[in-house]
C-alpha positions in Angstrom: 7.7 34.3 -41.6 7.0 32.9 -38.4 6.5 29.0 -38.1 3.9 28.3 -35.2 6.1 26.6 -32.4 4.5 22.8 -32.3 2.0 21.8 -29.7 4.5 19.1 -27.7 1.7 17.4 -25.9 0.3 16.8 -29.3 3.1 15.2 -30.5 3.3 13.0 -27.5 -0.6 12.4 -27.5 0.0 11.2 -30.9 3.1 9.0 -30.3 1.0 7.3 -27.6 -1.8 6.9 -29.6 0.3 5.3 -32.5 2.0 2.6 -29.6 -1.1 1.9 -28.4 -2.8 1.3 -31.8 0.2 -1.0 -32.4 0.3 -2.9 -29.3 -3.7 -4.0 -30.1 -3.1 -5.1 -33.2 -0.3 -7.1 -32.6 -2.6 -8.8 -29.5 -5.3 -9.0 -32.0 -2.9 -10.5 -34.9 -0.8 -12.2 -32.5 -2.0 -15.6 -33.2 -3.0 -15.7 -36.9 1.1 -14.4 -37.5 2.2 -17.0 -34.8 0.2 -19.8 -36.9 1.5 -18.2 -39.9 5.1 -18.4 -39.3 4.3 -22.2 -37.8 3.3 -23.2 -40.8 5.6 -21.7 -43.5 8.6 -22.8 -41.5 7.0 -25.9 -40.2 8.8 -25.4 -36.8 7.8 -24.4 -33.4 7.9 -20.4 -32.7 9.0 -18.8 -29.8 5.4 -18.3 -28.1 5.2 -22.6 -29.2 8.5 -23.3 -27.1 7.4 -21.0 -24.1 3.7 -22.8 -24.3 5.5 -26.6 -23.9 7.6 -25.1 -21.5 4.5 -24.3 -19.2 3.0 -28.0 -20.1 6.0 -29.5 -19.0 6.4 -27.6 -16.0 3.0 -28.7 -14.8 3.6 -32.2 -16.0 6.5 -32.2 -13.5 4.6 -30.4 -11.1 3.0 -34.0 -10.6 6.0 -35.6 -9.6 5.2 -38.3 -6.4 8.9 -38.7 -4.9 8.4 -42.4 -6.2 11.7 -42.6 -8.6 10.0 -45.0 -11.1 6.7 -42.9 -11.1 9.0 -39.6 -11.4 11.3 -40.7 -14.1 7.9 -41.7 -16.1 6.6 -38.0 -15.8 10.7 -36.8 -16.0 10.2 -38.7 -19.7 6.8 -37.4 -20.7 7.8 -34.2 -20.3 10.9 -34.5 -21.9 8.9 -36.2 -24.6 6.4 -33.4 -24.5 9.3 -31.0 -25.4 10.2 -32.3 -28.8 6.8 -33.1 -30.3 6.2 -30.2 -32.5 3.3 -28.0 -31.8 1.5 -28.4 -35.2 1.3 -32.1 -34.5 -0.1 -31.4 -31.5 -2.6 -28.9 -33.1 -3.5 -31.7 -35.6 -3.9 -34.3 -33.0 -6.6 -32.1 -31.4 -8.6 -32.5 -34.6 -8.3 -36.2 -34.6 -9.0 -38.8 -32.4 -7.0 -41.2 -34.1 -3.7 -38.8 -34.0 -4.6 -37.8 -30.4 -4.8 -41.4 -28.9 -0.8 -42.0 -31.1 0.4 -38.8 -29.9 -0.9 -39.6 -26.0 0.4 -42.9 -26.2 4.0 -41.5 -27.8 4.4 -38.8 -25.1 3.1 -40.6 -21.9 3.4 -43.7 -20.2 0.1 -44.7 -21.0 -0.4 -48.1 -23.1 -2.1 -48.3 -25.8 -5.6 -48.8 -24.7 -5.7 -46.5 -22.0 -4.3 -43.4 -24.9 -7.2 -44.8 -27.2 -9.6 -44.6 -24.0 -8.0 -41.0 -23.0 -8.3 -39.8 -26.6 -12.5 -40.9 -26.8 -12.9 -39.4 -23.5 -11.5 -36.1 -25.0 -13.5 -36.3 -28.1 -16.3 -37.9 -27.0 -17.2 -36.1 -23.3 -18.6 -31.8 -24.5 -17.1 -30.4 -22.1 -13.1 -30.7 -23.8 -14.4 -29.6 -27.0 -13.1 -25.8 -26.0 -10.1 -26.9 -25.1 -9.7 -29.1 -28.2 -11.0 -26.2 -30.7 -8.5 -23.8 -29.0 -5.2 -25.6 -29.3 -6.3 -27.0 -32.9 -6.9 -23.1 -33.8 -3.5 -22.2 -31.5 -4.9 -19.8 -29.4 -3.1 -20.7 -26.2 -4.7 -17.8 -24.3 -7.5 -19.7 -24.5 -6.6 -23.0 -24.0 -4.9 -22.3 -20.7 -8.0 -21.0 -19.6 -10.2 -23.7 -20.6 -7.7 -25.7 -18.8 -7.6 -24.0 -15.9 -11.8 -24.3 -16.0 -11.3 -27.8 -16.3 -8.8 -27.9 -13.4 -11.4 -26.1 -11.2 -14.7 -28.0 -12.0 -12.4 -31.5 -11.7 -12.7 -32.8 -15.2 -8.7 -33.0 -15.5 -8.5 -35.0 -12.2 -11.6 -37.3 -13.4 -10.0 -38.1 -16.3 -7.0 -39.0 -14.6 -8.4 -40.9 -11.9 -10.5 -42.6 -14.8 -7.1 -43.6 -16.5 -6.1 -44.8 -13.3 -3.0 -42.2 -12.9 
């Protein structure tokens, strides 16, 4: 008996076909899995770490070559780095917890986190950026950041807080 000699661009058609099938579910399940881990080992993951990273970067990114006004954003971002991301997540469902966790992490006082925390939950137009960082889907908050870079509602709010 004879066994047929296999087809081998079959086999690699189907090897292909199996990575591919893998690699979109894993983008499709990504975040759900990411949350998952979050929040049975109640610390930050690996994608959480990379994502405050990026923050902090841009936080220093603001830096005015004034040494008092740098070593305020030097200390937000350092401050930034060692909040976990699920209080972070919760703070974007709650303007109570977003106005502490603003006033904890930046130099802002007290009234100006409250104010910066109603403007965020009061104005429409940061309610994407809010439901996407409460849900962890950090694709999407960096885009609806980077819409709200573009249109100039980051820099309104800023100049509205007087930074």
């Amino acid at each position: 008996m004879h066994r047929k000699p296999r087809n081998k661009k079959k086999s690699i058609f189907y090897v292909i076909l199996g990575i591919v099938v893998v690699l979109v579910l894993g983008v499709i399940f990504f975040f759900p899995i990411n949350n998952a881990i979050r929040s049975a080992t109640g610390n930050d993951t690996p994608s959480d770490k990379l994502v405050k990273n990026e923050l902090a970067k841009k936080i220093e990114a603001k830096k005015t070559g004034d040494p008092n006004a740098d070593k305020k954003i030097d200390q937000s971002a350092k401050k930034l780095k060692g909040i976990k991301m699920s209080e972070i997540m919760q703070a974007a469902k709650d303007q109570q917890s977003a106005a502490k966790l603003i006033q904890r992490s930046s130099s802002l006082s007290p009234q100006a986190s409250q104010k910066a925390a109603q403007e965020l939950f009061n104005d429409p137009k940061f309610n994407g950026i809010r439901e996407s960082l409460s849900t962890g889907d950090w694709v999407k908050t960096y885009q609806e950041y980077q819409d709200l870079s573009k249109d100039g509602s980051i820099n309104q709010l800023q100049q509205d807080l007087g930074q």
